[in-house]
N, CA, C and O atoms as a Tinker XYZ file with bonds, in Angstrom:
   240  protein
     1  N     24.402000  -22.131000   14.871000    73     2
     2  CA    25.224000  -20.970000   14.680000    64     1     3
     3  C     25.066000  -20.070000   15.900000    63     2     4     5
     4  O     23.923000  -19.699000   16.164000    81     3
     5  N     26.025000  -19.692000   16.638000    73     3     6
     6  CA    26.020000  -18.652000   17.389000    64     5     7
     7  C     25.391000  -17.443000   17.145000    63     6     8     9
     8  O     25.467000  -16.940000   16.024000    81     7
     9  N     24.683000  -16.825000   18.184000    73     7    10
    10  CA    23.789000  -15.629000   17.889000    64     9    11
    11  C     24.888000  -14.858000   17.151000    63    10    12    13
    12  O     24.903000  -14.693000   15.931000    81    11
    13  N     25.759000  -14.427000   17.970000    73    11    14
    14  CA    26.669000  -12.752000   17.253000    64    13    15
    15  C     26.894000  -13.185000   15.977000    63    14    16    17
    16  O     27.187000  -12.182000   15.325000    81    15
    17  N     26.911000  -14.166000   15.271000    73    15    18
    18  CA    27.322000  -14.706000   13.799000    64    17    19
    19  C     26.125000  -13.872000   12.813000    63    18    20    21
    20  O     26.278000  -13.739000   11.599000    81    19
    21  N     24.946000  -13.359000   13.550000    73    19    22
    22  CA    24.062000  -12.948000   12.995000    64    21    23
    23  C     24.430000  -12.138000   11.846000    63    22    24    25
    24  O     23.727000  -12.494000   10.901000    81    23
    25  N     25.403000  -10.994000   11.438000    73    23    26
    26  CA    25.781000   -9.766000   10.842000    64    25    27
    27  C     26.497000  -10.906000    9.519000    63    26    28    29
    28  O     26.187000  -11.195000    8.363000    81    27
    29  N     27.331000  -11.203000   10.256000    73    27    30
    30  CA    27.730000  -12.292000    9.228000    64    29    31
    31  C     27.351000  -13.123000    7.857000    63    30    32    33
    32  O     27.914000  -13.428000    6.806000    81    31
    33  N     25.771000  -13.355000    8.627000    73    31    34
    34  CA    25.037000  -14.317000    7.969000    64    33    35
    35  C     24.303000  -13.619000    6.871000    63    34    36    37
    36  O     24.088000  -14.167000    5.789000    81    35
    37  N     23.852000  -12.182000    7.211000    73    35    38
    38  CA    23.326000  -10.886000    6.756000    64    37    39
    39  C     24.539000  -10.448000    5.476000    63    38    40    41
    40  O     24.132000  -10.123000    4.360000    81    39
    41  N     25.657000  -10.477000    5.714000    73    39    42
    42  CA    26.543000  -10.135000    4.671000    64    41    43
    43  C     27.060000  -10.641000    3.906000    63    42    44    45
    44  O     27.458000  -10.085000    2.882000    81    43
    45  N     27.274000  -12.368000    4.288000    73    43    46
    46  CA    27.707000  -12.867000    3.382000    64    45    47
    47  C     26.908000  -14.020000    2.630000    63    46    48    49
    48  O     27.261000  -14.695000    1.662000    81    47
    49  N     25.548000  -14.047000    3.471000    73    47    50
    50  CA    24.562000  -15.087000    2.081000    64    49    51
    51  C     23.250000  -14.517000    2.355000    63    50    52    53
    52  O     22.452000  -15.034000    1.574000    81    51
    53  N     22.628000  -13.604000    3.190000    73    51    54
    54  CA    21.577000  -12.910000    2.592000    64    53    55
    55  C     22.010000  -11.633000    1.277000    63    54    56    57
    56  O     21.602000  -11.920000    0.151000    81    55
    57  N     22.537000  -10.736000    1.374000    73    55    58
    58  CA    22.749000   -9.440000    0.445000    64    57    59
    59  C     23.262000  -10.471000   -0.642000    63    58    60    61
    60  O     22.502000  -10.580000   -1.604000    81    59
    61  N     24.324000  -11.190000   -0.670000    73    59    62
    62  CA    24.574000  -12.019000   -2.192000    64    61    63
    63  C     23.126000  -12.299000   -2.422000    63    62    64    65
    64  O     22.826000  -11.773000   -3.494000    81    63
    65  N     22.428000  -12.704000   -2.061000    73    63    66
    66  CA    21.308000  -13.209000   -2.406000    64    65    67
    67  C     20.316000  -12.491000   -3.020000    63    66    68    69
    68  O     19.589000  -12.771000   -3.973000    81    67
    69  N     20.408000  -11.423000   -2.256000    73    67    70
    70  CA    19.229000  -10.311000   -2.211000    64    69    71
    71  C     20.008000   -9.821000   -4.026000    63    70    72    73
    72  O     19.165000   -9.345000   -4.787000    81    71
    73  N     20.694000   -9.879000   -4.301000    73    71    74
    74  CA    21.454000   -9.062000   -5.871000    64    73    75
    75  C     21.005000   -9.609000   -6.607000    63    74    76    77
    76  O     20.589000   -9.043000   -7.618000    81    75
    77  N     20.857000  -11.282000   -6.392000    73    75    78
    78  CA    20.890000  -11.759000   -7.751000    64    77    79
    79  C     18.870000  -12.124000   -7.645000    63    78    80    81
    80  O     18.253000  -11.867000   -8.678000    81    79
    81  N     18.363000  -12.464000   -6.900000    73    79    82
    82  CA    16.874000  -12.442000   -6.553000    64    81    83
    83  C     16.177000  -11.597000   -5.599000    63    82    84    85
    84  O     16.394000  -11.250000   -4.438000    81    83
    85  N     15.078000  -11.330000   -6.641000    73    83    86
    86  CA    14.368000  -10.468000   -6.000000    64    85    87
    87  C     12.947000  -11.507000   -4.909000    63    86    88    89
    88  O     12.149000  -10.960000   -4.147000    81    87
    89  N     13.005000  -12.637000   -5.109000    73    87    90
    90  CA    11.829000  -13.205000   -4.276000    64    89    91
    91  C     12.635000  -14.499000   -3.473000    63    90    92    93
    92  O     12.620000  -15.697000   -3.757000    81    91
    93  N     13.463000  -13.656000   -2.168000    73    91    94
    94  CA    14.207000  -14.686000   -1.450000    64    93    95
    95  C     13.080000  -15.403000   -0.320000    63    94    96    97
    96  O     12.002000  -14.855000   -0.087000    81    95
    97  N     13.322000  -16.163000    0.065000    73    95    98
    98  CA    12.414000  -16.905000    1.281000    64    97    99
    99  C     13.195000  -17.539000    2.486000    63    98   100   101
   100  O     13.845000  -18.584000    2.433000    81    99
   101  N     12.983000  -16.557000    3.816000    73    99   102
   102  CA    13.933000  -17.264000    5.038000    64   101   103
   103  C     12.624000  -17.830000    6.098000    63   102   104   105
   104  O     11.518000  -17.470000    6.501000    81   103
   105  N     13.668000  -19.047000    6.233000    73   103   106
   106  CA    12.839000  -19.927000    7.665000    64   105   107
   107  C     13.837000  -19.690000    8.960000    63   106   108   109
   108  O     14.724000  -20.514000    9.184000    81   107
   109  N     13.717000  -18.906000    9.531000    73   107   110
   110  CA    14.274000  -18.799000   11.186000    64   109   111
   111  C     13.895000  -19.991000   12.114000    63   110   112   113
   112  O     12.705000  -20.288000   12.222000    81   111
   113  N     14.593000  -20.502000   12.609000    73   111   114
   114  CA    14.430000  -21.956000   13.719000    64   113   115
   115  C     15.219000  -21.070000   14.856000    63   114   116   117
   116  O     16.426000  -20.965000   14.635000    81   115
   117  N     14.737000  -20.426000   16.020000    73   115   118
   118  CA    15.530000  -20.583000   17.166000    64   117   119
   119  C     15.218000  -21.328000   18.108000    63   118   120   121
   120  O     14.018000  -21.431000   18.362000    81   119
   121  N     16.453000  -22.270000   19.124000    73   119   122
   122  CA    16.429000  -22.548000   19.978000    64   121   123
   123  C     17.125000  -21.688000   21.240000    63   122   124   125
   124  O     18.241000  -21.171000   21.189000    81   123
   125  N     16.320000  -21.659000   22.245000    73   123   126
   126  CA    17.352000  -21.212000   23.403000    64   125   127
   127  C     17.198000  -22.132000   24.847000    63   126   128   129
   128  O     16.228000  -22.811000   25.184000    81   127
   129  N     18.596000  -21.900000   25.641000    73   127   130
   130  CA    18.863000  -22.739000   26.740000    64   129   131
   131  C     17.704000  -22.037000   27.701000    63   130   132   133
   132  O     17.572000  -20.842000   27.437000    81   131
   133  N     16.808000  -22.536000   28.790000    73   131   134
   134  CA    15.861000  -21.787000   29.581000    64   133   135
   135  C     14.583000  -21.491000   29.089000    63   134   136   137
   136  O     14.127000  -22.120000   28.134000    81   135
   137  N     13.938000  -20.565000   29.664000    73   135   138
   138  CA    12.623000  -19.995000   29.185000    64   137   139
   139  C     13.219000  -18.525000   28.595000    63   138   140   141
   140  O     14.313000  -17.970000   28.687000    81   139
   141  N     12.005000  -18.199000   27.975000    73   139   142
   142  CA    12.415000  -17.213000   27.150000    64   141   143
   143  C     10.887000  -16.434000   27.739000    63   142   144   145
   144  O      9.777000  -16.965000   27.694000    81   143
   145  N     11.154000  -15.246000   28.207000    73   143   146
   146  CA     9.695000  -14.291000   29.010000    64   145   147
   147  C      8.810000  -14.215000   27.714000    63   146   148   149
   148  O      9.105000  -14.000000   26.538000    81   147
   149  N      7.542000  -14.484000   28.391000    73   147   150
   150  CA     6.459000  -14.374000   27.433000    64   149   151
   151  C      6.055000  -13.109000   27.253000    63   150   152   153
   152  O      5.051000  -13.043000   26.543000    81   151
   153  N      6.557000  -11.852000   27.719000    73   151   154
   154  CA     6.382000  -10.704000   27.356000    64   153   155
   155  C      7.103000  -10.427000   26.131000    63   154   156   157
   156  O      6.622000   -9.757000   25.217000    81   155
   157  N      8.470000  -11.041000   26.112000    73   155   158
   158  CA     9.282000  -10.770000   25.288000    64   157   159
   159  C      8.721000  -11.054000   23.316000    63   158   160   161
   160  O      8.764000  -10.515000   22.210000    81   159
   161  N      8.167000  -12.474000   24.144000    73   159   162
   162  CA     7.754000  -13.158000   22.857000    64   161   163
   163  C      6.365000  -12.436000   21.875000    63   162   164   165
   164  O      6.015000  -12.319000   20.700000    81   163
   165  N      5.808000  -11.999000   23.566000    73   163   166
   166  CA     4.250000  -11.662000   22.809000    64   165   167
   167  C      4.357000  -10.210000   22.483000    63   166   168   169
   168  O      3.558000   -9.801000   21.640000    81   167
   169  N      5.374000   -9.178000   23.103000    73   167   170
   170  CA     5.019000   -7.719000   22.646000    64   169   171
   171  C      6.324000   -7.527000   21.438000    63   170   172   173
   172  O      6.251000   -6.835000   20.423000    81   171
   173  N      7.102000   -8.074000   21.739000    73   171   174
   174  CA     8.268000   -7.797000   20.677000    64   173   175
   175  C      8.597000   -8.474000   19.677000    63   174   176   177
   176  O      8.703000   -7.973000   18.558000    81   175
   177  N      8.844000   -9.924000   19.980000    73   175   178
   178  CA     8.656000  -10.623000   18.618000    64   177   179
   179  C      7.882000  -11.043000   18.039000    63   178   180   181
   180  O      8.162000  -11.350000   16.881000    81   179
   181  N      6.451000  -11.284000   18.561000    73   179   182
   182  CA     5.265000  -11.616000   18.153000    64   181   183
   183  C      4.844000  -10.051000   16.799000    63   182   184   185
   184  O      4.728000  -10.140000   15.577000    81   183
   185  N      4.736000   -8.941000   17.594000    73   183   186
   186  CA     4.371000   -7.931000   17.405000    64   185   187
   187  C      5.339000   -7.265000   16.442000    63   186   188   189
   188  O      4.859000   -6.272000   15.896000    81   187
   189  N      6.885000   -7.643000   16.020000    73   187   190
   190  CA     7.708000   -7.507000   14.913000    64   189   191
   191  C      7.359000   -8.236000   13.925000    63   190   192   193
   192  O      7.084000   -7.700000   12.851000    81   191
   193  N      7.297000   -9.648000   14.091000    73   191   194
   194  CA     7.155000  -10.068000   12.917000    64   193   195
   195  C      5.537000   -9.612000   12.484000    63   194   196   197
   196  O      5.329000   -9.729000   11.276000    81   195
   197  N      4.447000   -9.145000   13.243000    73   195   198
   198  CA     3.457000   -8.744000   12.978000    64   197   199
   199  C      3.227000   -8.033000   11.644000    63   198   200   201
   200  O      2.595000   -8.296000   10.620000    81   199
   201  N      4.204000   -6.750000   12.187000    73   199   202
   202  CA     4.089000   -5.656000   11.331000    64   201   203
   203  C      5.118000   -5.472000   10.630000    63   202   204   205
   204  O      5.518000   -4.308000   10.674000    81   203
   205  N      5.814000   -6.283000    9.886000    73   203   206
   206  CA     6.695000   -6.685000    8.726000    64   205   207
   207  C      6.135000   -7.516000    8.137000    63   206   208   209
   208  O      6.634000   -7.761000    7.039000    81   207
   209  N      4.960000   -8.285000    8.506000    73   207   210
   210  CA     4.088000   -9.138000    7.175000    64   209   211
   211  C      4.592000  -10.469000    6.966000    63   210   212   213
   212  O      4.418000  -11.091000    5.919000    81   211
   213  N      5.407000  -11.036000    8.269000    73   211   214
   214  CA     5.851000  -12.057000    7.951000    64   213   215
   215  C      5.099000  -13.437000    8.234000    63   214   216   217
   216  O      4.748000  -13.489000    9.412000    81   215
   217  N      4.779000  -14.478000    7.556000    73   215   218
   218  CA     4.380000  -15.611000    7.802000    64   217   219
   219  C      4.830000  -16.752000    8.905000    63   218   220   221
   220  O      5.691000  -17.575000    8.597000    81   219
   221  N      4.329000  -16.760000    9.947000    73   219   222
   222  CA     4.633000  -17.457000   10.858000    64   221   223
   223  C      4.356000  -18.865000   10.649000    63   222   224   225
   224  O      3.766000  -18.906000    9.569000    81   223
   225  N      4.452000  -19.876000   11.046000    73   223   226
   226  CA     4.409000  -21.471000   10.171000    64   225   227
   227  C      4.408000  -21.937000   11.637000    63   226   228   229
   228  O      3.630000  -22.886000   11.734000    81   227
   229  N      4.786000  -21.736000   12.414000    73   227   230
   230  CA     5.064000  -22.287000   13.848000    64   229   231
   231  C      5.385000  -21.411000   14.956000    63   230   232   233
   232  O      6.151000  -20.500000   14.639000    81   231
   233  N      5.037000  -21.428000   16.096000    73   231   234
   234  CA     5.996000  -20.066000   17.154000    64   233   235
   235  C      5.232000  -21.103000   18.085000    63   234   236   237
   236  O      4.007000  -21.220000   18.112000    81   235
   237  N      6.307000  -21.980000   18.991000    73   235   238
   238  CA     5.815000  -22.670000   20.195000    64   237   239
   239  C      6.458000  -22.258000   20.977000    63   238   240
   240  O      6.321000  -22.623000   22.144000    81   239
C-alpha cells in the first residue's frame, strides 16, 4: 500500500474497528527503497513506539 493511503487505512478499517472492539491488535511491516538514517530510526521511531508502550516483535 502506498504511504499517503495511510489516513485511509485509519478511517476506513481501523475506527470501524476501534467501535465494535475494544482490544484491537496491529502488526506494521514497512519496507523502504534505500537506507533509512539511523538517527531517524533510533531517536524517532525507536523512541515513539517507546513511549506509546508498543511491542516490538522485530525492528531490523
Amino acid at each position: 500500500m502506498p504511504w499517503d493511503h495511510y489516513t485511509d487505512i485509519y478511517l476506513g478499517v481501523i475506527q470501524p474497528l476501534q467501535r465494535v472492539s475494544d482490544q484491537l491488535s496491529i502488526t506494521i511491516e514497512i519496507e523502504a527503497e534505500g537506507e533509512i538514517d539511523e538517527n531517524t530510526v533510533n531517536l524517532k521511531i525507536r523512541e515513539t513506539l517507546n513511549q506509546i508502550g508498543a511491542e516490538i516483535e522485530r525492528f531490523e
